[in-house]
C-alpha positions, 0 to 999 in steps of 0.5 A: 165515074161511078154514080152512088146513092147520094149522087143520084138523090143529090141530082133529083133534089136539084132538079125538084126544087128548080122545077118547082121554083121556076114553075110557080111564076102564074100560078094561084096559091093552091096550084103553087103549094100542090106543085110545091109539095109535089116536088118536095115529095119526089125529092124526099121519096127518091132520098129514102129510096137511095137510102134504103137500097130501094127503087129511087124513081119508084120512091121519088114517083109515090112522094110526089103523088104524097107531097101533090096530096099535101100541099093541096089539103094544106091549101084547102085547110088555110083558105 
């Protein structure tokens, strides 16, 4: 089976967003929306890296790093 771009974007989206929602069970709301946006970065950073021919684990790694960042100065902004 050959493995393309989009199948393995497909795979680590599916994988970010399971993690992400089974994970937050426990958590306070700044914990929650920092893994949140962790998740959705590396899912979004391992897309454009797919896309763009890049590193999809490098994309995926820095997204997370981005996404961690936001959800976090999102949270620290509505308290």
């Amino acid at each position: 089976m050959k493995t393309t771009a989009f199948t393995i974007t497909s795979r680590v989206a599916a994988l970010a967003l399971l993690v992400t929602v089974a994970a937050c069970s426990g958590m306070n709301t700044t914990q929650q929306r920092t893994l949140s946006g962790a998740g959705l970065g590396a899912a979004g950073g391992a897309a454009v890296g797919a896309v763009t021919g890049g590193n999809v684990a490098g994309g995926a790694a820095i997204g997370a790093a981005a996404g961690a960042a936001g959800g976090y100065l999102y949270d620290k902004s509505k308290k």
